[in-house]
C-alpha positions in Angstrom: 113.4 14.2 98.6 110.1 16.3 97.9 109.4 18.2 95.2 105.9 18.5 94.4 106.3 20.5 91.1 104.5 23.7 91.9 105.1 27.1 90.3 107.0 28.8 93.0 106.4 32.3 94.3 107.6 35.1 96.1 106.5 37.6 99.1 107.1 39.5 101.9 105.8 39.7 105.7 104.6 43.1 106.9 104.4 43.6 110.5 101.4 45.6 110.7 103.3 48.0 113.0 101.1 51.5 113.4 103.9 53.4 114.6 104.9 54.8 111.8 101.5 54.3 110.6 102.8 54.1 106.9 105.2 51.3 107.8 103.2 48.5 106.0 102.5 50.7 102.9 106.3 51.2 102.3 106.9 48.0 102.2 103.7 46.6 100.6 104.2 49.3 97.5 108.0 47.9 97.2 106.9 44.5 97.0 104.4 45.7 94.4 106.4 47.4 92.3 109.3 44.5 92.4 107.0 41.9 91.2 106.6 40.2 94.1 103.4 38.1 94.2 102.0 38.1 97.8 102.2 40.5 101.4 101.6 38.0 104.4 100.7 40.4 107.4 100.6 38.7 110.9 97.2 38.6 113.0 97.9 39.5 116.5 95.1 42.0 117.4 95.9 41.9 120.8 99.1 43.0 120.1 99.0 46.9 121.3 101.7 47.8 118.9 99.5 46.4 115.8 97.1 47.8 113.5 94.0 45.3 112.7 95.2 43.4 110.4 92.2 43.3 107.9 91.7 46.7 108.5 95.3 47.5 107.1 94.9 44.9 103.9 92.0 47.5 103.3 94.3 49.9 102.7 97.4 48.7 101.4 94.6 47.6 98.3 94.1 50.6 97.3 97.9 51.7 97.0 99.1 48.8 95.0 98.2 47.6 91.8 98.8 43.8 91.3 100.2 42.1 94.3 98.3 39.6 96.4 97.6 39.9 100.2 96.5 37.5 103.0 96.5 37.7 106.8 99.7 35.3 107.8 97.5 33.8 109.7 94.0 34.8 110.9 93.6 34.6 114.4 90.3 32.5 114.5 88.9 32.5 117.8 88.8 35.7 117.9 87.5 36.2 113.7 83.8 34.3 113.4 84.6 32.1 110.0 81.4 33.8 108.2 82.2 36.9 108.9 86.1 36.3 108.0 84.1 34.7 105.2 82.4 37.9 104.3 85.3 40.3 104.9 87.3 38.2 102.4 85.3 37.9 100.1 84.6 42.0 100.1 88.4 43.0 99.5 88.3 40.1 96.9 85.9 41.6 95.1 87.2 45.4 95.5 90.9 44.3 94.9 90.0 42.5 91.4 90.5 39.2 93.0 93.6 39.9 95.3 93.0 38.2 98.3 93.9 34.7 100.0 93.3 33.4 103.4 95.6 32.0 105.7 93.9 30.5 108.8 95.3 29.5 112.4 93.4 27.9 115.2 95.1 30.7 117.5 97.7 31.0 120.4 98.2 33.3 123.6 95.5 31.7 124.8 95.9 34.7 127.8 96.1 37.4 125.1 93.0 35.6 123.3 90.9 35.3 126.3 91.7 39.1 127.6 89.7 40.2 124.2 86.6 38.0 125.2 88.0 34.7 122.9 87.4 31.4 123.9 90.3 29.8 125.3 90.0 26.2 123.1 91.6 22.7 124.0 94.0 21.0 121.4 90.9 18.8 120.0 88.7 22.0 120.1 91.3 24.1 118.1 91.3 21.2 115.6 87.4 21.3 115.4 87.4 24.8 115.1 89.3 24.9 111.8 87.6 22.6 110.4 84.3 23.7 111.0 86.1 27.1 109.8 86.7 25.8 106.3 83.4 24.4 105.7 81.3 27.7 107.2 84.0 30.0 104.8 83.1 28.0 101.5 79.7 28.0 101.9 79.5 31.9 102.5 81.7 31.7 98.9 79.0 29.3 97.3 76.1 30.2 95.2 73.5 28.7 97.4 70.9 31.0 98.7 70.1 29.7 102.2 72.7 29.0 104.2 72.5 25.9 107.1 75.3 24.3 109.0 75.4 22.6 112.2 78.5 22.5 114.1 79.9 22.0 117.5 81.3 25.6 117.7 80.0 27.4 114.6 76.5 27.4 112.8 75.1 28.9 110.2 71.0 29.4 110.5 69.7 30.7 106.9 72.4 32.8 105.7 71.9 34.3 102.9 75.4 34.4 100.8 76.9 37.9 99.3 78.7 39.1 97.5 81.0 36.1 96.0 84.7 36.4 95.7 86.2 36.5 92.2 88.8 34.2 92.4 88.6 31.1 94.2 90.1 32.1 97.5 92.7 29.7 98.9 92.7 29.0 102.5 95.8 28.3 103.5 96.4 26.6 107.1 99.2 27.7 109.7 99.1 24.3 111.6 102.0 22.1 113.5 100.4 19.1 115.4 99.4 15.5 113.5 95.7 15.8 113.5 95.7 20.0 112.0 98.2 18.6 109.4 96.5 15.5 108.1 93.2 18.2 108.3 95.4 20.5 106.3 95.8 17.3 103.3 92.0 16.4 104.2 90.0 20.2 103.5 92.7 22.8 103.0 94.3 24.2 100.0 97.3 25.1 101.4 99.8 24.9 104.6 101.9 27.6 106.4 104.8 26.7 108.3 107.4 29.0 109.6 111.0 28.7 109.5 111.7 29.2 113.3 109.3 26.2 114.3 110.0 24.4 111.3 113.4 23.8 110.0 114.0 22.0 106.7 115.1 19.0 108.5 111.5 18.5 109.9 109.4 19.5 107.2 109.6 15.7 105.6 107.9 14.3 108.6 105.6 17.3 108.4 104.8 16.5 104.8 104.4 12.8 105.7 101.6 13.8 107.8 99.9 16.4 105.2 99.8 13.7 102.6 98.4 11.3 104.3 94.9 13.2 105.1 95.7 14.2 101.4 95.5 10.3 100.5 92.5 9.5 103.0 90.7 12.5 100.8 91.3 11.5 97.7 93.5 14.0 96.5 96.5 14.8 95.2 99.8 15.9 97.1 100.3 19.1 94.4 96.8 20.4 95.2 98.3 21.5 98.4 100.1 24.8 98.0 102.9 25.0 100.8 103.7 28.7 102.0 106.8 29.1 104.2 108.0 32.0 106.1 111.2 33.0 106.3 113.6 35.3 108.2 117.0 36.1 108.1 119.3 38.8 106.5 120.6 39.2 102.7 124.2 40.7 103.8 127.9 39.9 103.2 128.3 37.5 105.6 126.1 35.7 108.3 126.2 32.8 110.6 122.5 31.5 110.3 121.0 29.4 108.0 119.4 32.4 105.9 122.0 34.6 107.1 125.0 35.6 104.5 125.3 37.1 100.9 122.0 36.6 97.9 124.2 33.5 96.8 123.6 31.3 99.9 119.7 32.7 100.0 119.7 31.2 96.0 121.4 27.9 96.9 119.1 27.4 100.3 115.6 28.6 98.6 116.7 26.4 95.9 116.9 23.3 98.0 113.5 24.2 100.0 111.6 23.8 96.6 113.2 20.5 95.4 114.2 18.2 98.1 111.7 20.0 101.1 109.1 20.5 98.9 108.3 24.1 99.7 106.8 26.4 96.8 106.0 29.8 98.1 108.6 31.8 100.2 107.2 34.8 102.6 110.3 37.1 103.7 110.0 39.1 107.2 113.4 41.2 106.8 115.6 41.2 110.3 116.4 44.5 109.5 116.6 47.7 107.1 113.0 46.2 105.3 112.8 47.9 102.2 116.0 47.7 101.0 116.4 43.9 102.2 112.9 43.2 100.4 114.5 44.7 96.6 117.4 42.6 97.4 114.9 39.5 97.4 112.7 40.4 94.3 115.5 41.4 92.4 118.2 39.1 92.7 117.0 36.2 95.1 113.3 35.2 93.8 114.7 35.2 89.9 117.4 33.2 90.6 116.0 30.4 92.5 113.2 30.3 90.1 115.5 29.7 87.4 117.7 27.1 88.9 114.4 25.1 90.0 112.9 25.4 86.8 116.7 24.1 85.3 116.6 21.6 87.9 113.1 20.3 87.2 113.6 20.1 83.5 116.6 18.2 83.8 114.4 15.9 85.9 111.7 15.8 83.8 109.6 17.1 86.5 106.1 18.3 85.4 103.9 21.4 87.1 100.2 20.2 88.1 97.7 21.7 86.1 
């Protein structure tokens, strides 16, 4: 049983769909007004049916007032880290602090390579993000000058600018042993998704997070743990997230305290809008209350 006592939120994934080009605003101006506390929006610019994906966070910003926004995950090989560094920390600074990044050592390798990406090996794709996270929080530090020297990134007298105004969270999409014990080593957050990671494998997957978490020096609630969900809130359903708002409570419920998930992202099967108020309103309450119950009853206490 996991439970690594964080305060749990609640968000939706946006496909960033450009037909109808005000798809992503419906949906991110719901989840705004519902309370909801993050829009995750998918990075596939190779994807012809897709908007750029930092180009639409640019403008969903400007048409919500509170809720947070991060690309679910950013394609890296085909986003330099200090320039991903710079974007983010631009819309940080314009949003009043409403940004987070989630990071991914990239796929479709064909799809990458067509756009003039590098094609990376397992280990490379490793490096990669990790060179990533140390090039991003330098471009966020005060320093004036700039050096790094990697194998696949480098930084040769930057000069830093502007700083975010929150302290972004990078947040790692990442499956395999040696991204996951990265993930506990340098990240401040993991991103699973429900289709390549059920429940009944995210305890090994933990395992393997907390580990590089131990080898750091940290501790296991430092990591926040972001998972993606899809389904359908309806009367009935044969799925695991598939069936009426009281199943979606009992299952989201069990994520946070025996899987150890804190932060939901919903992508909607169907009929978006409506499924994404059905969420906010009577699904995210709910399982916040019986965790919080649950917790006190355990005597379980949130990290600082």
């Amino acid at each position: 049983m996991n439970d690594y006592g964080r305060k749990l939120e609640f968000g939706a994934s946006v496909e960033p769909l450009a037909d109808p080009p005000d798809w992503a605003a419906r949906i991110a101006k719901a989840a705004d007004r519902l309370g909801l506390d993050l829009v995750g929006i998918q990075d596939h610019p190779y994807q012809r049916r897709f908007f750029d994906t930092w180009t639409l966070i640019s403008t969903l910003v400007p048409v919500t007032e509170r809720i947070r926004f991060f690309p679910d995950v950013a394609n890296l090989p085909l986003r330099p880290p200090a320039m991903l560094a710079k974007a983010a920390a631009s819309l940080d600074v314009l949003s009043g602090g409403r940004v987070e990044m989630g990071l991914g050592a990239g796929a479709f390798w064909d799809a990458i390579e067509a756009m003039g990406g590098p094609r990376r090996s397992p280990g490379e794709a490793v490096q990669s993000v990790e060179e990533a996270i140390k090039v991003m929080r330098l471009v966020w530090s005060d320093e004036r000058s700039l050096q790094f020297d990697g194998k696949l990134y480098s930084l040769r007298g930057m000069r830093p600018g502007p700083l975010p105004v929150h302290d972004i969270g990078i947040w790692v999409g990442a499956a395999g042993p040696r991204m996951l014990k990265l993930v506990g080593r340098l990240a401040d957050g993991w991103v699973p998704s429900l289709f390549w990671a059920p429940p009944e494998r995210l305890p090994k997957l933990h395992e393997r997070i907390d580990a590089g978490i131990a080898e750091a020096g940290r501790r296991p609630e430092e990591i926040k743990r972001v998972y993606n969900l899809s389904g359908n809130i309806g009367p009935e359903g044969d799925g695991l997230l598939e069936g009426p708002v009281s199943k979606w409570i009992e299952e989201l419920t069990r994520f946070a305290l025996e899987f150890g998930m804190d932060t939901f992202i919903y992508w909607p099967s169907e009929d978006h809008v409506h499924q994404i108020e059905v969420f906010a309103s009577e699904v995210a309450p709910a399982v916040r209350e019986a965790v919080d119950k649950e917790r006190a009853r355990r005597g379980t206490k949130r990290p600082r």
